[in-house]
C-alpha atoms as a printed R data frame, in Angstrom:
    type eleno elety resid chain resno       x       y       z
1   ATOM     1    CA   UNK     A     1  -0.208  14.756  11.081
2   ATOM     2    CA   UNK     A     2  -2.043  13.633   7.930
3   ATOM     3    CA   UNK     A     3  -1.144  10.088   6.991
4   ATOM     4    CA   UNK     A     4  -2.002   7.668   3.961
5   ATOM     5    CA   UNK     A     5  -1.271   3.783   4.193
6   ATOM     6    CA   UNK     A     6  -0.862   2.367   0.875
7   ATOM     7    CA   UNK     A     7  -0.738  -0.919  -0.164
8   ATOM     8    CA   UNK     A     8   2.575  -1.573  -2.705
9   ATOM     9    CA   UNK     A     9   1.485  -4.196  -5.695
10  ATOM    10    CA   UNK     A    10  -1.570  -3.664  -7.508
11  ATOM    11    CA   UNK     A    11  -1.844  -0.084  -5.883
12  ATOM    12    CA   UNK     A    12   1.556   1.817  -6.911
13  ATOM    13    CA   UNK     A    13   2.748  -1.013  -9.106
14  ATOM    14    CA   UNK     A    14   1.545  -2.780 -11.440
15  ATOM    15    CA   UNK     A    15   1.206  -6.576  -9.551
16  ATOM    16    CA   UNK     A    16   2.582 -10.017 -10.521
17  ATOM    17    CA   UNK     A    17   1.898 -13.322 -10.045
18  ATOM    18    CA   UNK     A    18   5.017 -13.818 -10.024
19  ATOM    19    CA   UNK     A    19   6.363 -11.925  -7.338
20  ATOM    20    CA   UNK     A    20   8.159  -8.735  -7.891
21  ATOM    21    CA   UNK     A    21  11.715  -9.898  -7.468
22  ATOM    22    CA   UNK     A    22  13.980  -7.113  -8.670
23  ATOM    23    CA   UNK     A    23  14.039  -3.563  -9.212
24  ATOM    24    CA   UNK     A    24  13.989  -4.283 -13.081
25  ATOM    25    CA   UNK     A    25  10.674  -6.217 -12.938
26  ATOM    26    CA   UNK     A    26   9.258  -2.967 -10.679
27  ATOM    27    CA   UNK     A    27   6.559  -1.330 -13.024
28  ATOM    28    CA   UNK     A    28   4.310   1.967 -11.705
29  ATOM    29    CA   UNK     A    29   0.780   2.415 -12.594
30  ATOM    30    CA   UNK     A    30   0.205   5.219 -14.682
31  ATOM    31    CA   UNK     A    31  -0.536   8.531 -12.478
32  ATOM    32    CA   UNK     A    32   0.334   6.394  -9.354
33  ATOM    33    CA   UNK     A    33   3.902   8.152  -8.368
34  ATOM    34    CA   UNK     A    34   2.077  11.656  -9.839
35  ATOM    35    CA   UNK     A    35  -0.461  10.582  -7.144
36  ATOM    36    CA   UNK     A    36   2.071  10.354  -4.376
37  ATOM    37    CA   UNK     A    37   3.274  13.939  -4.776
38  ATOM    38    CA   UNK     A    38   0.222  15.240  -5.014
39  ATOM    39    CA   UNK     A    39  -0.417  13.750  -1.896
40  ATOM    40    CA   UNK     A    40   2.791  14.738  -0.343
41  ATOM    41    CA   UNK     A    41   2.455  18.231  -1.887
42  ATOM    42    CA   UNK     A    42  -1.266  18.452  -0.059
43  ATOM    43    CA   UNK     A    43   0.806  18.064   3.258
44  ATOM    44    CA   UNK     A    44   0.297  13.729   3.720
45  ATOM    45    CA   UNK     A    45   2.598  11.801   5.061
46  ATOM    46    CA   UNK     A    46   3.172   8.285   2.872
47  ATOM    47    CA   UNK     A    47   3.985   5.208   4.150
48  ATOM    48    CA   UNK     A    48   3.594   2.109   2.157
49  ATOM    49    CA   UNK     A    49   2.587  -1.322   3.928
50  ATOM    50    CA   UNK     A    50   2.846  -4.206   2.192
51  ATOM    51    CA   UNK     A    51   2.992  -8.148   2.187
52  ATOM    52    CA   UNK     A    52   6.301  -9.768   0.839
53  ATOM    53    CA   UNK     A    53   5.935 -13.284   0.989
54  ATOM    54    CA   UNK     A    54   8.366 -13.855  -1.581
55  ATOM    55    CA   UNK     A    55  11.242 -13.544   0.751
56  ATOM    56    CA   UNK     A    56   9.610 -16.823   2.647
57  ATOM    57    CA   UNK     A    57   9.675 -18.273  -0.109
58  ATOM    58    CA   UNK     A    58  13.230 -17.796  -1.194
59  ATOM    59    CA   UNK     A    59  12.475 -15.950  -4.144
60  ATOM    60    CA   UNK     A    60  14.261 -12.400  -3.319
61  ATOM    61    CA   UNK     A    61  15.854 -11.733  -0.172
62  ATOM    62    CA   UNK     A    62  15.427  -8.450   2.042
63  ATOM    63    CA   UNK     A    63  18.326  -6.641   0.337
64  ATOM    64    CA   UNK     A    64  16.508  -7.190  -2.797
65  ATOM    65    CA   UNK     A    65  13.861  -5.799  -1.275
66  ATOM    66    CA   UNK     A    66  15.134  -2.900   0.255
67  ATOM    67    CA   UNK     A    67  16.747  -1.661  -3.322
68  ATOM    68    CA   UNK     A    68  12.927  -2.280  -5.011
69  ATOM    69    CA   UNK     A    69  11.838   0.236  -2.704
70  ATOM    70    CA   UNK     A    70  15.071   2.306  -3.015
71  ATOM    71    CA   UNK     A    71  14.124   2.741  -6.819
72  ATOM    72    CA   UNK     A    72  10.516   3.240  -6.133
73  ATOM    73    CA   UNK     A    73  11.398   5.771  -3.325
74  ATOM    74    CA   UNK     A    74  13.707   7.925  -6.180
75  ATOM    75    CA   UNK     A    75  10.441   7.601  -8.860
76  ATOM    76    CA   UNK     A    76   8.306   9.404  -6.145
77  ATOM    77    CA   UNK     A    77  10.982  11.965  -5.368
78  ATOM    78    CA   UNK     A    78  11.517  12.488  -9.659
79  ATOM    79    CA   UNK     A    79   7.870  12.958  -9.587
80  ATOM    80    CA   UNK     A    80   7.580  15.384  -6.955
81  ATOM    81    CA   UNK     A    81   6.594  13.223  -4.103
82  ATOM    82    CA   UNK     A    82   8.691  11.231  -1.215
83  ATOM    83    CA   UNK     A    83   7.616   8.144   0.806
84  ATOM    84    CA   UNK     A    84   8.380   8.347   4.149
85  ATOM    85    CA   UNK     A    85   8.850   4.910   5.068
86  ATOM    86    CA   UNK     A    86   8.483   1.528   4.123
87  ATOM    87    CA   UNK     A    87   6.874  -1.389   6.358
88  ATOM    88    CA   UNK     A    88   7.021  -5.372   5.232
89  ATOM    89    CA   UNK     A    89   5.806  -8.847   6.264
90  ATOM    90    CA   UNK     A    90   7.768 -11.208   5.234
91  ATOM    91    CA   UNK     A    91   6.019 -14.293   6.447
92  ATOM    92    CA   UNK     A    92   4.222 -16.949   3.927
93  ATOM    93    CA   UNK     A    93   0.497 -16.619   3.915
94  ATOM    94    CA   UNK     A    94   0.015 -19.985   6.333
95  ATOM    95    CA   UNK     A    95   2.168 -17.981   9.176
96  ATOM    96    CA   UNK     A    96   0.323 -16.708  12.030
97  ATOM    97    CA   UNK     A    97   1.825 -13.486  12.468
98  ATOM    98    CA   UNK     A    98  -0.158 -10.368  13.328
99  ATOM    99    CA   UNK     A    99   1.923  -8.446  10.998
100 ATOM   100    CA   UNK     A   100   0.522 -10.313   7.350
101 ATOM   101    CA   UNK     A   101  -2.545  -8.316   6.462
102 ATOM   102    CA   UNK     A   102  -5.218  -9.077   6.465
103 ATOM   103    CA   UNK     A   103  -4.124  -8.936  10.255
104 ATOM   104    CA   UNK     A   104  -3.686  -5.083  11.489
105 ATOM   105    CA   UNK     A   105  -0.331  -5.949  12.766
106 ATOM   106    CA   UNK     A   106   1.519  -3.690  10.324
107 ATOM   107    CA   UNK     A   107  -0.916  -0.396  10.544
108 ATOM   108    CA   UNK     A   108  -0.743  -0.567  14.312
109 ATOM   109    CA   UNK     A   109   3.029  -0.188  13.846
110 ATOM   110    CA   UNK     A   110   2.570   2.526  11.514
111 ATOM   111    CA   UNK     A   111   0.279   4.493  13.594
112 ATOM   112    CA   UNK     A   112   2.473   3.307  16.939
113 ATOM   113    CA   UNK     A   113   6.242   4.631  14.920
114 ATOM   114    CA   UNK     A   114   4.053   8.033  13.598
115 ATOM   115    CA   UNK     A   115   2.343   8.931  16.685
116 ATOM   116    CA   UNK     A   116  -1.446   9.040  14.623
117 ATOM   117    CA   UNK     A   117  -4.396   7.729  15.098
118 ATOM   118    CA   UNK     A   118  -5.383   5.452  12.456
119 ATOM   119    CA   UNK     A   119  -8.724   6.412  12.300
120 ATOM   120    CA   UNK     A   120  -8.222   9.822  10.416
121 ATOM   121    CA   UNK     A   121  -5.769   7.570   8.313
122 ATOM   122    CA   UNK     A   122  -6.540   6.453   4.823
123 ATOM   123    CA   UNK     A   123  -5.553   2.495   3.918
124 ATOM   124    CA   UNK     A   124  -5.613   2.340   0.081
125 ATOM   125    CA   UNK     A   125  -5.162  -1.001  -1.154
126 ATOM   126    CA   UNK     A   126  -6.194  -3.066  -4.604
127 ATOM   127    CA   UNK     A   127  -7.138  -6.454  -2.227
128 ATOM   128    CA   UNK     A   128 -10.017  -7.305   0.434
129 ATOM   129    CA   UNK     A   129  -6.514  -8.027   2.967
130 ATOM   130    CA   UNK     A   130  -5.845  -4.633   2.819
131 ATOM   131    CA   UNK     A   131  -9.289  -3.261   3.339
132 ATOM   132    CA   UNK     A   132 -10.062  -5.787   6.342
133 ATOM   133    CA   UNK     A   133  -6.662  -4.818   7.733
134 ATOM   134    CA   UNK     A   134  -7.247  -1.398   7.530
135 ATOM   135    CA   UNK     A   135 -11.044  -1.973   9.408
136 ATOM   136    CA   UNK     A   136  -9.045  -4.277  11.579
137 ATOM   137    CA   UNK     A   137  -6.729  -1.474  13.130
138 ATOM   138    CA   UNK     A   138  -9.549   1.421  12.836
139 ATOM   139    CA   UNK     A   139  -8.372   3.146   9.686
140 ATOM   140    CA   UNK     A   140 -10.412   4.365   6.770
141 ATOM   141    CA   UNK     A   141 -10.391   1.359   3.719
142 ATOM   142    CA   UNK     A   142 -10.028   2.728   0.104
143 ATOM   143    CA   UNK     A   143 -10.060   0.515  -2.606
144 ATOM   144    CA   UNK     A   144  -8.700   0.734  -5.509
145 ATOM   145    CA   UNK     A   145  -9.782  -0.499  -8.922
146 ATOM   146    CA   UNK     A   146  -6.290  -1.199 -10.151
147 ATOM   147    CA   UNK     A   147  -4.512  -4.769  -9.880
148 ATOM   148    CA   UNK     A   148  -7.389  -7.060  -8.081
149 ATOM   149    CA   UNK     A   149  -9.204  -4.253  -7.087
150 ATOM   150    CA   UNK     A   150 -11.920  -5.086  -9.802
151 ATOM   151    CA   UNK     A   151 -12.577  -8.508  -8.884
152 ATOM   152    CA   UNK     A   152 -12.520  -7.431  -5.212
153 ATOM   153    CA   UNK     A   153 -15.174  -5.137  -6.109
154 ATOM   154    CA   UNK     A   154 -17.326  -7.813  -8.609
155 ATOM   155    CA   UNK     A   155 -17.412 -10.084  -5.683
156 ATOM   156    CA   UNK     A   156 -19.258  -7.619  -3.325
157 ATOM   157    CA   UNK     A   157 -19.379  -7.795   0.301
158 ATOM   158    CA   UNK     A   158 -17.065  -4.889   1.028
159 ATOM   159    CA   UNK     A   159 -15.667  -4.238   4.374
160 ATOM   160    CA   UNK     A   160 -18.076  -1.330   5.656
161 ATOM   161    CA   UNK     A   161 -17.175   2.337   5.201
162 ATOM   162    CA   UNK     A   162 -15.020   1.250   2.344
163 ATOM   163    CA   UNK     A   163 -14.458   3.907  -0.119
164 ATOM   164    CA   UNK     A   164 -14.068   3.439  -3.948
165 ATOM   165    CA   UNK     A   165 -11.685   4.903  -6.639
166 ATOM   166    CA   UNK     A   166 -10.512   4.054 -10.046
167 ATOM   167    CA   UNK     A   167  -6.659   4.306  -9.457
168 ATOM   168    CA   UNK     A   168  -4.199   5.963  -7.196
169 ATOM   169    CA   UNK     A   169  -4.513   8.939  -9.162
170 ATOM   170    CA   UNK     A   170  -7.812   9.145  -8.440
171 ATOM   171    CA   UNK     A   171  -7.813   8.800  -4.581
172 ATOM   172    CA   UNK     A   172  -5.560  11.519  -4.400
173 ATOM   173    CA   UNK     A   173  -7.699  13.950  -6.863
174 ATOM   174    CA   UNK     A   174 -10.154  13.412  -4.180
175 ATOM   175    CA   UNK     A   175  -8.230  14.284  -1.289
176 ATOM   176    CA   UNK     A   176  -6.426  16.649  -2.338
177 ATOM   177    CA   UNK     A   177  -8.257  18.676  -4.796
């Protein structure tokens, strides 16, 4: 099976520092869900794997964020593409769960509930947590230039074997010429 991780805000959507708290405030990157069924279309299995400490924090609750991904799951489908499942932390960043990245908590489950090995798997991601997660569990870090990905980037030091790309779009162009 041919698997891609990707990270949710700042990868597929464009990120806030405010938390994305509702479907209303959920805001693709341009190309990103085009990116997704290419990707899909190419045979790869999407799952996304993101950090929601927002629902620590009281600022959306799981039901809220099971309809943000409800909407972004129909975008990918109107686009061509389909996301196969959705994993979440919901801890706060000061928790010391394995499943916040940058711990590999949440890839090992992916690659545990998809029967893969994660080191033929792709973990594309805008922040340095989701490249040293993804170097963490043994899977291949792509970063992306969109939402922090620049400033990750300017500041150097990337976890080794990381890959670059300008945007979800991008990625996939690569992969699946």
């Amino acid at each position: 099976m041919k698997l891609v991780i990707l990270d949710r805000d700042g990868t597929i959507n464009e990120d806030s520092d405010h938390y994305i708290k509702s479907p209303d405030e959920l805001r693709p990157i341009e190309g990103s869900l085009e990116a997704i069924a290419r990707l899909t279309q190419a045979g790869y299995r999407i799952v996304v794997a993101t950090n929601q400490s927002g629902i620590a924090r009281g600022l959306f609750d799981t039901s809220t964020l099971i309809a943000i991904h409800a909407l972004l799951q129909r975008q990918a489908a109107q686009a061509g593409g389909r996301i196969d499942a959705f994993f979440f932390c919901p801890h706060a960043a000061d928790s010391s769960c394995q499943c916040r990245k940058p711990q590999p908590g949440m890839l090992v489950e992916v690659a545990r509930r998809f029967n893969v090995s994660l080191k033929d798997t792709y973990m594309v991601g805008d922040a340095r947590r989701d490249l040293e997660a993804a170097v963490a569990a043994g899977a291949r870090p792509v970063l992306v230039l969109t939402g922090k990905g620049e400033k990750v980037q300017r500041e150097g030091n990337l976890p080794s074997g990381t890959v670059v790309h300008r945007n979800l779009a991008a990625f996939a162009e690569q992969l699946a010429p």
